[in-house]
mmCIF file of the N, C-alpha and C atoms, coordinates in Angstrom:
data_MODEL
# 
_entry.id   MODEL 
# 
loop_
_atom_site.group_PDB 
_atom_site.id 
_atom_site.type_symbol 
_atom_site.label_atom_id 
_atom_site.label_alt_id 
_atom_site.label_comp_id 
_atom_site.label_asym_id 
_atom_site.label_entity_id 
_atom_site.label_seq_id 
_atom_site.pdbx_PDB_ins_code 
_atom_site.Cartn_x 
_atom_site.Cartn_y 
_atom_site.Cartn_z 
_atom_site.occupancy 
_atom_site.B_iso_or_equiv 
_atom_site.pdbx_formal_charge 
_atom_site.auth_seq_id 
_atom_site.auth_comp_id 
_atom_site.auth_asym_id 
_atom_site.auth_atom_id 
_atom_site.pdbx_PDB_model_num 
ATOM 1  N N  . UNK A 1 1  ? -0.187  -3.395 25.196 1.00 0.00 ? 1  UNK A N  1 
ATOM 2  C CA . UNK A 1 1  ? -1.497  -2.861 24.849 1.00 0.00 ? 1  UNK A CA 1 
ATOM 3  C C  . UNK A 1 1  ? -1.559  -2.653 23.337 1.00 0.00 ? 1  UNK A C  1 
ATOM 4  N N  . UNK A 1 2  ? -2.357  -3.236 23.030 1.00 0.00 ? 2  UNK A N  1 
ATOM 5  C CA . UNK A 1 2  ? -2.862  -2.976 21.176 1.00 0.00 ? 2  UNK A CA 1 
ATOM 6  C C  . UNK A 1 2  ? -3.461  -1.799 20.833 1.00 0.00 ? 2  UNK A C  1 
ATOM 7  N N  . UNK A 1 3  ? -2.637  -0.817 20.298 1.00 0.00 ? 3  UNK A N  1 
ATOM 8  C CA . UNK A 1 3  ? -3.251  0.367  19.904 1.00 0.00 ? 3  UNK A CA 1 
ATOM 9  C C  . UNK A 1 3  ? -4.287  0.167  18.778 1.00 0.00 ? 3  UNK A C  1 
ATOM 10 N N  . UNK A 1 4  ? -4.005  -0.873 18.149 1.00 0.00 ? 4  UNK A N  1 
ATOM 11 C CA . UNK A 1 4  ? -5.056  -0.993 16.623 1.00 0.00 ? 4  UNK A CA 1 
ATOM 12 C C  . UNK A 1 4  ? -6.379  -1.684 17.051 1.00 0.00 ? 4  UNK A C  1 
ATOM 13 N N  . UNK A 1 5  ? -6.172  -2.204 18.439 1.00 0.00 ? 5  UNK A N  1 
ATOM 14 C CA . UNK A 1 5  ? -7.400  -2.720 18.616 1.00 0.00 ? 5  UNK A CA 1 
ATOM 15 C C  . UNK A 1 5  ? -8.919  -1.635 18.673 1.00 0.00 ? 5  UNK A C  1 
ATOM 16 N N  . UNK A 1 6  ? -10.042 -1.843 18.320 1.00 0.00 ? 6  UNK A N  1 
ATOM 17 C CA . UNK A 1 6  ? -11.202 -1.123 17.742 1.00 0.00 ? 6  UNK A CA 1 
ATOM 18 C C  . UNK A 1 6  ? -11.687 -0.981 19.112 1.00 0.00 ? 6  UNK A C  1 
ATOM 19 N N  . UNK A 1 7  ? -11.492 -1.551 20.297 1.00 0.00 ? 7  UNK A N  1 
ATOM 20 C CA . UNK A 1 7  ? -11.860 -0.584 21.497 1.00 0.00 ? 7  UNK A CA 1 
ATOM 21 C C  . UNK A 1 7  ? -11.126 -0.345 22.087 1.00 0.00 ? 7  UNK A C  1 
ATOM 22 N N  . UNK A 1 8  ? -10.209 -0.474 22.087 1.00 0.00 ? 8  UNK A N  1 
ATOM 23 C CA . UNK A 1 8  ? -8.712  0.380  22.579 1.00 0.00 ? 8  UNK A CA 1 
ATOM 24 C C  . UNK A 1 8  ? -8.879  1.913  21.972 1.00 0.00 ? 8  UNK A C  1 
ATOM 25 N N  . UNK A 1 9  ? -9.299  2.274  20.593 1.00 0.00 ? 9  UNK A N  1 
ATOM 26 C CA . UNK A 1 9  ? -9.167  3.297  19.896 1.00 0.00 ? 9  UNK A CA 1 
ATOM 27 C C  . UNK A 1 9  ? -9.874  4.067  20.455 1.00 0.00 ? 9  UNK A C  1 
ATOM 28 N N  . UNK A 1 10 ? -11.221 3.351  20.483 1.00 0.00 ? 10 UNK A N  1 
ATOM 29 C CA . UNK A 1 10 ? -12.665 4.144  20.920 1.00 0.00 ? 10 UNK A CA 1 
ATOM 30 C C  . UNK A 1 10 ? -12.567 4.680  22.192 1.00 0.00 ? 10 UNK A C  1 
ATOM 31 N N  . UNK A 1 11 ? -11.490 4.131  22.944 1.00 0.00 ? 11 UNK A N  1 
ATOM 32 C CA . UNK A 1 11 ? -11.572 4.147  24.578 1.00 0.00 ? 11 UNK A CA 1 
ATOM 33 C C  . UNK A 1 11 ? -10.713 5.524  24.012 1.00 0.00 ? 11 UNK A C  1 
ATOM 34 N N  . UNK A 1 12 ? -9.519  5.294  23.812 1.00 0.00 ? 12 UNK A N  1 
ATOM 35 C CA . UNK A 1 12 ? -8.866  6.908  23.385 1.00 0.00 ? 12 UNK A CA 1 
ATOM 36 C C  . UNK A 1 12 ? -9.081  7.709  22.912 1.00 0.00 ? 12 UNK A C  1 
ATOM 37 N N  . UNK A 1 13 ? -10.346 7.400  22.004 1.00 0.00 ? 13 UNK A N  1 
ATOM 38 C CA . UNK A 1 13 ? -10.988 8.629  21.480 1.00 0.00 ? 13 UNK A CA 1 
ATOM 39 C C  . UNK A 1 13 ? -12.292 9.595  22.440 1.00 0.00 ? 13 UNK A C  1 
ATOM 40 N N  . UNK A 1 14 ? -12.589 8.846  23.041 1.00 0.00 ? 14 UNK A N  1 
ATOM 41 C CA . UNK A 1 14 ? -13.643 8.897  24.737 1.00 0.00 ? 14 UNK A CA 1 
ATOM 42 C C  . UNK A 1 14 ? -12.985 9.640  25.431 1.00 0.00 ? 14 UNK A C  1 
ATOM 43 N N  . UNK A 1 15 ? -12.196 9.053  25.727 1.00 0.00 ? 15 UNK A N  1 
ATOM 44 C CA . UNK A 1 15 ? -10.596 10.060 26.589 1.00 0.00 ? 15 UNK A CA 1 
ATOM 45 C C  . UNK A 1 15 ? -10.697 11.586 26.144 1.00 0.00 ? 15 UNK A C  1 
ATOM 46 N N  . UNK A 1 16 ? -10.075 11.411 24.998 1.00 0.00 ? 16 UNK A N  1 
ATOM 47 C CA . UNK A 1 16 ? -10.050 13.017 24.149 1.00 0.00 ? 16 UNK A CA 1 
ATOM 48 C C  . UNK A 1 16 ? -11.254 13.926 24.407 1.00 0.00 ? 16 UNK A C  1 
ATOM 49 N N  . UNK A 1 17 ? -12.450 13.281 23.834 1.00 0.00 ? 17 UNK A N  1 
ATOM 50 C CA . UNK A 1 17 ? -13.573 14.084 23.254 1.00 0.00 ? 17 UNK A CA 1 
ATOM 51 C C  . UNK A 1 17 ? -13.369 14.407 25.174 1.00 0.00 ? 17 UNK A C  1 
ATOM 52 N N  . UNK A 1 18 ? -13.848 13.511 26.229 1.00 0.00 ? 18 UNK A N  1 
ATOM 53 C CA . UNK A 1 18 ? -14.459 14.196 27.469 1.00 0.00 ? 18 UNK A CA 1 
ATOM 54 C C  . UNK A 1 18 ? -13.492 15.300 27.793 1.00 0.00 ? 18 UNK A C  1 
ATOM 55 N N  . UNK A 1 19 ? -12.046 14.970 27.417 1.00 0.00 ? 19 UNK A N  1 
ATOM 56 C CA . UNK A 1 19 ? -11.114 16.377 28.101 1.00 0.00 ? 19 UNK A CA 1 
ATOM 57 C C  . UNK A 1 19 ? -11.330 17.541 27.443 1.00 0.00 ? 19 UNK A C  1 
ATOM 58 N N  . UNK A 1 20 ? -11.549 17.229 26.091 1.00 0.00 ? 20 UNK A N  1 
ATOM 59 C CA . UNK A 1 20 ? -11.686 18.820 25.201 1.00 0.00 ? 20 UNK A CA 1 
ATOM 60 C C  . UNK A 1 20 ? -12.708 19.355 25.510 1.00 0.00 ? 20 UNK A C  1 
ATOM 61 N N  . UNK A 1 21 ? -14.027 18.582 26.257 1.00 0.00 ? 21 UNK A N  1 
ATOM 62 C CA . UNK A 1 21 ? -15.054 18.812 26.086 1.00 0.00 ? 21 UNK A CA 1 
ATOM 63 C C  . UNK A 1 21 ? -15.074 19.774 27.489 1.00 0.00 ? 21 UNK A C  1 
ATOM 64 N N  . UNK A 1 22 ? -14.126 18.962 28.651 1.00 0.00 ? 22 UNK A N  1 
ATOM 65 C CA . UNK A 1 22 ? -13.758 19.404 29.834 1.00 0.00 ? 22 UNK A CA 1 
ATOM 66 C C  . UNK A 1 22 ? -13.334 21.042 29.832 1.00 0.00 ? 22 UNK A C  1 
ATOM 67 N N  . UNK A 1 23 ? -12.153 20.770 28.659 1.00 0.00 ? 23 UNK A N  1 
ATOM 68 C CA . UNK A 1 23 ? -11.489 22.719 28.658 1.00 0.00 ? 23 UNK A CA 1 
ATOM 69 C C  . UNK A 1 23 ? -12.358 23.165 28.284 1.00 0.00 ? 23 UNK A C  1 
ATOM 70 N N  . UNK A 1 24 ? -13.327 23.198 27.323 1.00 0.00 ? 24 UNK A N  1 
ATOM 71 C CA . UNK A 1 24 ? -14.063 23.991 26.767 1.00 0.00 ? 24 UNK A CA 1 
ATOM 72 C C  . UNK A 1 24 ? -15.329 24.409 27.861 1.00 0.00 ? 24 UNK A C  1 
ATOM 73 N N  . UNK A 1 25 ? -15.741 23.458 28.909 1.00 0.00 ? 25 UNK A N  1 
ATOM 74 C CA . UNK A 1 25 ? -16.710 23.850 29.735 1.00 0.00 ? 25 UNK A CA 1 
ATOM 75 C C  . UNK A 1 25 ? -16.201 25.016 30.575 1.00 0.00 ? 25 UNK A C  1 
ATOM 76 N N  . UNK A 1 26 ? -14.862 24.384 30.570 1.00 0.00 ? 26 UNK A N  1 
ATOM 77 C CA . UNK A 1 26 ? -14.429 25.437 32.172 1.00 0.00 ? 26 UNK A CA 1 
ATOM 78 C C  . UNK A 1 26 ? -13.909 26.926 31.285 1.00 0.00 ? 26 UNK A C  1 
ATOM 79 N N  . UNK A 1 27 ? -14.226 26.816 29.934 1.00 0.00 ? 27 UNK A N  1 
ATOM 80 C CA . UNK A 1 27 ? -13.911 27.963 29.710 1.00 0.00 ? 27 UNK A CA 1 
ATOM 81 C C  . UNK A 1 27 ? -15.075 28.789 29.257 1.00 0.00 ? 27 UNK A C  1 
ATOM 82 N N  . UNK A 1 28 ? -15.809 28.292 29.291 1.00 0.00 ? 28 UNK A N  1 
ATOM 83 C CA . UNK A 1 28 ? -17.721 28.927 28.879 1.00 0.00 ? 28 UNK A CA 1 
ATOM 84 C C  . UNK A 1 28 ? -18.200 29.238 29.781 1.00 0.00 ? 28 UNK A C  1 
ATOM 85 N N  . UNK A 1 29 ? -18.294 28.523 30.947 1.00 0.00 ? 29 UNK A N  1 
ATOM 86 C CA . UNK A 1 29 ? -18.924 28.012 32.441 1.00 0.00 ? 29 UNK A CA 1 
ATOM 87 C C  . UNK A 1 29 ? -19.022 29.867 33.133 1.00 0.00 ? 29 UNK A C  1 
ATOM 88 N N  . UNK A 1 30 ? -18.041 29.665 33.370 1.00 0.00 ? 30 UNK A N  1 
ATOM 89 C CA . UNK A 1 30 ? -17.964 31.660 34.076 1.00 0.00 ? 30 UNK A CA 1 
ATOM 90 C C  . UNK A 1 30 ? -18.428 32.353 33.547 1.00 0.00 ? 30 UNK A C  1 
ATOM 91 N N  . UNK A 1 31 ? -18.550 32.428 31.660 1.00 0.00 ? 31 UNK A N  1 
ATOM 92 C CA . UNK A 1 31 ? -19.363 33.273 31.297 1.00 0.00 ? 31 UNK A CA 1 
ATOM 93 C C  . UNK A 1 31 ? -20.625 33.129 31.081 1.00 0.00 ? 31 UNK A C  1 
ATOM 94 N N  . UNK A 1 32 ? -21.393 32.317 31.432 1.00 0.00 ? 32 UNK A N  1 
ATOM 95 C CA . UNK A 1 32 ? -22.611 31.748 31.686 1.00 0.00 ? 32 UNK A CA 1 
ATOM 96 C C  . UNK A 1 32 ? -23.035 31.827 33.236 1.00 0.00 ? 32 UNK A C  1 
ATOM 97 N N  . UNK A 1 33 ? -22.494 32.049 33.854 1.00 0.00 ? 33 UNK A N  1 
ATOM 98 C CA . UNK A 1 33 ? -22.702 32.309 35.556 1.00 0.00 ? 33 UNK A CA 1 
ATOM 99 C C  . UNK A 1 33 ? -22.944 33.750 35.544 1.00 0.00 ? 33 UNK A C  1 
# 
């Protein structure tokens, strides 16, 4: 797998952003309920 490839990157950077985006919901979420 080509890490330098320009959608290889983007795909790992997609990855990231949705999980951080993931902790951060489940950690707001309850206090918004």
């Amino acid at each position: 797998m080509n890490f330098y490839d320009k959608k290889v990157r983007r795909l790992i950077s997609v990855i990231i952003l949705v999980v951080i985006l993931a902790m951060v919901a489940t950690m707001v979420i309850p206090y918004l309920i």
